[in-house]
Backbone as a printed PyTorch tensor [residue, N CA C, xyz], in Angstrom:
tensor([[[ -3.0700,   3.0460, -35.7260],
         [ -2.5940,   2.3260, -34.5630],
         [ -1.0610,   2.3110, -34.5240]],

        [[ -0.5140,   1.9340, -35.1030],
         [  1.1190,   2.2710, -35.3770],
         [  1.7290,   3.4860, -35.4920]],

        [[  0.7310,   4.7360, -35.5150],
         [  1.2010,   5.7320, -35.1040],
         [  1.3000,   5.9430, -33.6920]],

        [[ -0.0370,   5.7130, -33.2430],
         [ -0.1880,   5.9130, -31.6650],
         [  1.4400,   4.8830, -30.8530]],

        [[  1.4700,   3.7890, -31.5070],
         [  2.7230,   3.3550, -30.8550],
         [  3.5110,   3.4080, -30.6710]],

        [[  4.1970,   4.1280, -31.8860],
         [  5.5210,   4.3680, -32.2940],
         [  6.0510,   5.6020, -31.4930]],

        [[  4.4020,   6.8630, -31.0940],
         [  4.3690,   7.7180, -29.9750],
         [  4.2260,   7.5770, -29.0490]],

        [[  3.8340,   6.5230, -28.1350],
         [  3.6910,   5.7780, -27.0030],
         [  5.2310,   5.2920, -26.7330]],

        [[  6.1540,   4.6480, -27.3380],
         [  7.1920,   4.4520, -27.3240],
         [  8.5950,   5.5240, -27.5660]],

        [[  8.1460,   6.7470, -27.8140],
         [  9.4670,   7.4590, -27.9750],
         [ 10.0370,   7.2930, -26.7120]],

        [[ 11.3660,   7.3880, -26.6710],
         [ 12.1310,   7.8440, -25.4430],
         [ 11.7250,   9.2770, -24.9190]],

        [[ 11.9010,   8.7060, -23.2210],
         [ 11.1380,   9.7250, -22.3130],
         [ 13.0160,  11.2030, -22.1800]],

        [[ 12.7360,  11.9180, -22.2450],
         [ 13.3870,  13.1920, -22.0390],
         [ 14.6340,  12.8750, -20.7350]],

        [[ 15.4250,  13.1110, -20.8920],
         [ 16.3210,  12.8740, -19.3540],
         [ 15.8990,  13.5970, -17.7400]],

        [[ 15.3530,  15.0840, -17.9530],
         [ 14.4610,  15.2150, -17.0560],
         [ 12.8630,  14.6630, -17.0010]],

        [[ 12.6620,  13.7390, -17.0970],
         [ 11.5830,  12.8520, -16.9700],
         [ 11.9140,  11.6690, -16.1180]],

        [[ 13.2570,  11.3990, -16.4580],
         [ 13.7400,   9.8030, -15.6170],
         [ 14.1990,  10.6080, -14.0840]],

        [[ 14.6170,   9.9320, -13.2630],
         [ 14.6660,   9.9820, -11.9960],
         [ 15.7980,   8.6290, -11.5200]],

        [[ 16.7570,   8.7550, -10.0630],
         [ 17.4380,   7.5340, -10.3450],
         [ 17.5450,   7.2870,  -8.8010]],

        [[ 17.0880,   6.3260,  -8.3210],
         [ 17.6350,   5.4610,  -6.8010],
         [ 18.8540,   4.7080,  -6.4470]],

        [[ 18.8790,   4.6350,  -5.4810],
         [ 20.1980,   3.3380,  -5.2810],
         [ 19.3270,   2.2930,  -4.9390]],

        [[ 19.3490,   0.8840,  -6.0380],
         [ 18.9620,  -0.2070,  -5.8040],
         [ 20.1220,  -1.3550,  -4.7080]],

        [[ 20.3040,  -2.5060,  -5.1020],
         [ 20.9780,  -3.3830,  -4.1530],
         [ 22.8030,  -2.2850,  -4.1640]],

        [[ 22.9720,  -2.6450,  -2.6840],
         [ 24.3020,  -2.3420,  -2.3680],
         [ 25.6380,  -3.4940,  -1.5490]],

        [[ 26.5490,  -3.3100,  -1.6950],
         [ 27.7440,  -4.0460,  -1.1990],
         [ 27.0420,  -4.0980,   0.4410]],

        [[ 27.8190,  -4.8010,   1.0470],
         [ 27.7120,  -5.3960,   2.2780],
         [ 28.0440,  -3.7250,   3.1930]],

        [[ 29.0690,  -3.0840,   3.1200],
         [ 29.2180,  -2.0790,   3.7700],
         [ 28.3890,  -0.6090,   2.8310]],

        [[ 28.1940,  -0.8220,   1.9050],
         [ 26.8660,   0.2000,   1.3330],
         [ 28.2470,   1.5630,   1.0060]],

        [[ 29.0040,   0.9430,   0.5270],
         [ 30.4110,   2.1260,   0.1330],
         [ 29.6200,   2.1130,  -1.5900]],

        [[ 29.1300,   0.6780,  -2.1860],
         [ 29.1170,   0.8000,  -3.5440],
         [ 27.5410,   0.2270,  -3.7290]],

        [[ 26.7370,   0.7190,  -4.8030],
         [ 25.2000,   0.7980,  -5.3770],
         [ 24.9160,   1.0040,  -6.6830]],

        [[ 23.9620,  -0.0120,  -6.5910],
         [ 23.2910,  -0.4170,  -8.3640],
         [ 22.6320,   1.2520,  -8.6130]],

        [[ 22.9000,   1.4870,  -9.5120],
         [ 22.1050,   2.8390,  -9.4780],
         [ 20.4620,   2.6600, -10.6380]],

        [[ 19.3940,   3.0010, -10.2630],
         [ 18.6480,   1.8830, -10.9110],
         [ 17.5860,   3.8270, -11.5390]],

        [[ 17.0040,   3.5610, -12.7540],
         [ 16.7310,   4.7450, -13.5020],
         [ 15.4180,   4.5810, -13.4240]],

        [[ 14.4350,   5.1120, -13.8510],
         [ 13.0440,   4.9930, -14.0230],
         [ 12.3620,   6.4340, -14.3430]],

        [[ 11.0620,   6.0890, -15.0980],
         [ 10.3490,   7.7270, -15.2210],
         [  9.7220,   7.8610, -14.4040]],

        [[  9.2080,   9.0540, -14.4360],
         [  8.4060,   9.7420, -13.2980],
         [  6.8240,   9.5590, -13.6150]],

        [[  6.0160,   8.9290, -13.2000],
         [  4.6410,   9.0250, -13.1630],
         [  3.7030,   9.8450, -13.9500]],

        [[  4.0680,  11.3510, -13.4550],
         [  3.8390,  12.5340, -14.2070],
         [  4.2590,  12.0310, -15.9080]],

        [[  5.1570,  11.7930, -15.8210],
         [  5.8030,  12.1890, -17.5480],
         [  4.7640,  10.7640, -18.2720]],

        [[  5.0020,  10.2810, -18.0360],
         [  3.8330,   8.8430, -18.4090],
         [  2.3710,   9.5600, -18.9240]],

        [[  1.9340,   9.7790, -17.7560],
         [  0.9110,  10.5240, -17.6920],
         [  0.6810,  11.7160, -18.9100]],

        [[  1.7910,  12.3770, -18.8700],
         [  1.6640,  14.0720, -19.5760],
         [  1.6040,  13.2590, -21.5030]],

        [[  2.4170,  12.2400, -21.3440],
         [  2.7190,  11.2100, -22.7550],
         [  1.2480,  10.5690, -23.2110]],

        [[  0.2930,   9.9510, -22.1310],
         [ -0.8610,   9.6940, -22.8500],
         [ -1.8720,  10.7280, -23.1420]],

        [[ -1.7590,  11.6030, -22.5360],
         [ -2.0380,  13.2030, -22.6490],
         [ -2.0990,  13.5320, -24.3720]],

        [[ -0.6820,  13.5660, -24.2020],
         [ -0.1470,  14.2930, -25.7000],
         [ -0.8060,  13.0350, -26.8880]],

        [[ -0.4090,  11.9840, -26.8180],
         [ -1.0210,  11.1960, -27.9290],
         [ -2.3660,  10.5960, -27.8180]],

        [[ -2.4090,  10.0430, -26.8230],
         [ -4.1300,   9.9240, -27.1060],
         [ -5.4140,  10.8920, -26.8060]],

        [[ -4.8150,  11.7130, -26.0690],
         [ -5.8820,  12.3520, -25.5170],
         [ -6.5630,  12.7310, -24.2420]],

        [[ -6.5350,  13.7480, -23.3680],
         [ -7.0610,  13.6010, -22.0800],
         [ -8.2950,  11.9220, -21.7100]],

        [[ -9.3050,  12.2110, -22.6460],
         [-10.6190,  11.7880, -22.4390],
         [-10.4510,  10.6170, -22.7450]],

        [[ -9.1420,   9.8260, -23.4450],
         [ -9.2050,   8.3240, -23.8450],
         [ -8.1410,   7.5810, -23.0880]],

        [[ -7.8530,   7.8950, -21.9800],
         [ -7.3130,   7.0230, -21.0570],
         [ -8.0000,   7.4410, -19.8030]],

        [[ -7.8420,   6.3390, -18.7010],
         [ -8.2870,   6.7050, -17.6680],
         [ -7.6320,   5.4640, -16.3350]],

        [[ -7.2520,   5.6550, -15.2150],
         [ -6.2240,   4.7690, -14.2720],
         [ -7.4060,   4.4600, -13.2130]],

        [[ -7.1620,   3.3980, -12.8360],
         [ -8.0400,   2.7560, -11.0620],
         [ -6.8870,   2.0610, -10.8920]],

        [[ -6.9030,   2.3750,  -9.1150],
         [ -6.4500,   1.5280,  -8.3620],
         [ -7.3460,   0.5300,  -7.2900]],

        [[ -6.9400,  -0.2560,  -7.2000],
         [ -7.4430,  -1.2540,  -6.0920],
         [ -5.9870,  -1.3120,  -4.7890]],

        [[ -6.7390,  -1.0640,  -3.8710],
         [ -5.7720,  -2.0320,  -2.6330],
         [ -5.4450,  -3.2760,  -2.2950]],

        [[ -4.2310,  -3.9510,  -2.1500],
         [ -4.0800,  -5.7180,  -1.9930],
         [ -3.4040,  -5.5070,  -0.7650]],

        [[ -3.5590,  -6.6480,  -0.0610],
         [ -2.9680,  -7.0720,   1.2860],
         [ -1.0480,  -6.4670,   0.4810]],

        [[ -0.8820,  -4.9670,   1.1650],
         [  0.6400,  -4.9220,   0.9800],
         [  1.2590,  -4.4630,  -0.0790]],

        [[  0.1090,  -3.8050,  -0.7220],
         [  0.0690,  -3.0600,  -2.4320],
         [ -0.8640,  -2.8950,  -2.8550]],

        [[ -0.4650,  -2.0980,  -3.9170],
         [ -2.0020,  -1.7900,  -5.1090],
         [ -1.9740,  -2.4450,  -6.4250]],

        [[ -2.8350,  -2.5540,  -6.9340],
         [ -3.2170,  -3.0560,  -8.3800],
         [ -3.7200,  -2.0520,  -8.9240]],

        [[ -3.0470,  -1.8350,  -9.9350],
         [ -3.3100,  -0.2790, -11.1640],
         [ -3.7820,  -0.8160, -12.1430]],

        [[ -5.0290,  -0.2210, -12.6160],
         [ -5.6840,  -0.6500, -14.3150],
         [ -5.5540,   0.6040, -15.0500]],

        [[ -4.6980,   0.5110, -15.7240],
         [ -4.5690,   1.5650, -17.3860],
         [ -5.9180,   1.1700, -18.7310]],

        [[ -6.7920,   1.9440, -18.6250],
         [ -7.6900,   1.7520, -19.9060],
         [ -7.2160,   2.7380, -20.6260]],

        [[ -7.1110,   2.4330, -21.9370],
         [ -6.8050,   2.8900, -23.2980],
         [ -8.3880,   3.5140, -24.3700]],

        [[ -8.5310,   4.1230, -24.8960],
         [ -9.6910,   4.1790, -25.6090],
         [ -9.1640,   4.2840, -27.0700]],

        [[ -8.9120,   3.4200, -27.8170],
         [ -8.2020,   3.2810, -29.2760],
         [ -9.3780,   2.9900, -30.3450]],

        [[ -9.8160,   3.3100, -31.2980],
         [-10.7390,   3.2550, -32.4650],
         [-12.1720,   3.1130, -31.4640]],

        [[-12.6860,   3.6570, -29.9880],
         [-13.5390,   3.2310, -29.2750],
         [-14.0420,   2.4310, -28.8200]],

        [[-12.8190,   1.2650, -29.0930],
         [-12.5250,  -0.0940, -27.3370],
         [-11.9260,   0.5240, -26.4100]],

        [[-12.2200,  -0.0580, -25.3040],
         [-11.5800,   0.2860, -24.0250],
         [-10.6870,  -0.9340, -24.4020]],

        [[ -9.4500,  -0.6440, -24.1260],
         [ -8.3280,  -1.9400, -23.8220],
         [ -7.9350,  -1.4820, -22.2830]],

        [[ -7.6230,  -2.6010, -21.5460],
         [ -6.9540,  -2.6470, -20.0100],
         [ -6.2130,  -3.2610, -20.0450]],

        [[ -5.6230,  -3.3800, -19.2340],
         [ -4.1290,  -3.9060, -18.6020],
         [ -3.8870,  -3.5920, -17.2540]],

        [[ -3.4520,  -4.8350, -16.0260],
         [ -3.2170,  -4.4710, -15.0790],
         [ -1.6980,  -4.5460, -14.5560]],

        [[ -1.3980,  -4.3940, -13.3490],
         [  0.0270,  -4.9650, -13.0760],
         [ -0.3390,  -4.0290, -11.6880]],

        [[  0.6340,  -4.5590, -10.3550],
         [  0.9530,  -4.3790,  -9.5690],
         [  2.2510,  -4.0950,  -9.1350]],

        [[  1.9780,  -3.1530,  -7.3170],
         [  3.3270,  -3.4410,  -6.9880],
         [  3.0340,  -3.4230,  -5.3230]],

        [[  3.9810,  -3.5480,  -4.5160],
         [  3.9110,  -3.3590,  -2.9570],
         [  4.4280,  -1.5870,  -2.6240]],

        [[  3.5150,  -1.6150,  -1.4280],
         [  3.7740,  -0.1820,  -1.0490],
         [  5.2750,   0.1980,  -0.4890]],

        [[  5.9880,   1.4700,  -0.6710],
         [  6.9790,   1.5650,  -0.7460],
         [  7.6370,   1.9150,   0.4800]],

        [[  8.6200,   2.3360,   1.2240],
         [  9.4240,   2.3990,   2.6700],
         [  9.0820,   4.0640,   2.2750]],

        [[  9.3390,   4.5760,   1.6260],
         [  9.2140,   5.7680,   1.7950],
         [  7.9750,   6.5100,   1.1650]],

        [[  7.0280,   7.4140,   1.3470],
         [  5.4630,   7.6270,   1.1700],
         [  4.7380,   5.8940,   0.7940]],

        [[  4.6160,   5.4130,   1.4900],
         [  4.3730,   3.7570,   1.0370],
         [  2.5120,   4.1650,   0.4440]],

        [[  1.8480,   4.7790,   0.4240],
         [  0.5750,   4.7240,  -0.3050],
         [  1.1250,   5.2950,  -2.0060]],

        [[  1.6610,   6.4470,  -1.7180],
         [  1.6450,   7.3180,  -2.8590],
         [  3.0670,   6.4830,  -3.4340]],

        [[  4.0190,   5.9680,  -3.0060],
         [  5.0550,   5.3030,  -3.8190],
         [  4.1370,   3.7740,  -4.3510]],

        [[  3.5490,   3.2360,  -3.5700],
         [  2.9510,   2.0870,  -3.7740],
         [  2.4840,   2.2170,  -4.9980]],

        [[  1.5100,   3.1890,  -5.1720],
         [  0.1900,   3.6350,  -6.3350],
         [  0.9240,   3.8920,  -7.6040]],

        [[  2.2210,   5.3790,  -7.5420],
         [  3.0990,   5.0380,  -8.6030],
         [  3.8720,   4.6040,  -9.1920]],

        [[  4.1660,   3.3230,  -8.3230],
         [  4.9720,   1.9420,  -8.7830],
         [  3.8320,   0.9630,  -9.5060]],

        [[  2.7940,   1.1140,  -8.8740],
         [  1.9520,   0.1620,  -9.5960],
         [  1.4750,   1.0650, -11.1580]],

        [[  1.3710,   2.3140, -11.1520],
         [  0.8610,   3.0720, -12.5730],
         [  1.9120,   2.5630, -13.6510]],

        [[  3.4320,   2.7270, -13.3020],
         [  4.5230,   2.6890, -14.0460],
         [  4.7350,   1.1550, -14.2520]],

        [[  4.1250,   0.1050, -13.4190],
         [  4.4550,  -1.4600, -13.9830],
         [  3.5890,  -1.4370, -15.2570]],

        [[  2.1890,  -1.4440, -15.4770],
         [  1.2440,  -1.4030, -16.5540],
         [  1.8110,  -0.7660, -17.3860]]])
């Protein structure tokens, strides 16, 4: 188990992260520049350490977002975990879905 974590936790690659402009000044001259990984790379990471066949993702729809469940398959428990997010201004289903994969 402390292996799987310690690989679950490496730092993600610099082409893996991705970066937006979060809050800006009143005239939008200056912006938080805000970092995050990419869905994919998450994904390709439980891949590599646990295994295609021992994870698996659902979404649910909420009034204005989705709710993402991450199951884990570790010594052959399922562990879950959920977390949400609201759908996004730009692709708002498909940003919604991988904002909610990347909160969990």
């Amino acid at each position: 188990m402390k292996e799987i974590l310690l690989n679950l936790k490496r730092e993600f690659l610099p082409e893996d992260l991705e970066f937006r402009v979060g809050a800006t000044n009143q005239d939008k001259t200056m912006g938080l520049a805000l970092a995050y990984v990419q869905a994919r790379a998450i994904q390709n990471r439980l891949d590599e350490v646990l295994g295609m066949e021992n994870w698996k993702v659902t979404y649910r729809e909420i009034q204005g977002g989705f709710i993402c469940r991450l199951s884990l398959r570790i010594d052959g428990e399922w562990i879950e975990k959920e977390d949400g997010a609201q759908a996004t201004e730009y692709e708002s289903i498909k940003g919604g879905i991988s904002s909610a994969f990347k909160r969990v």
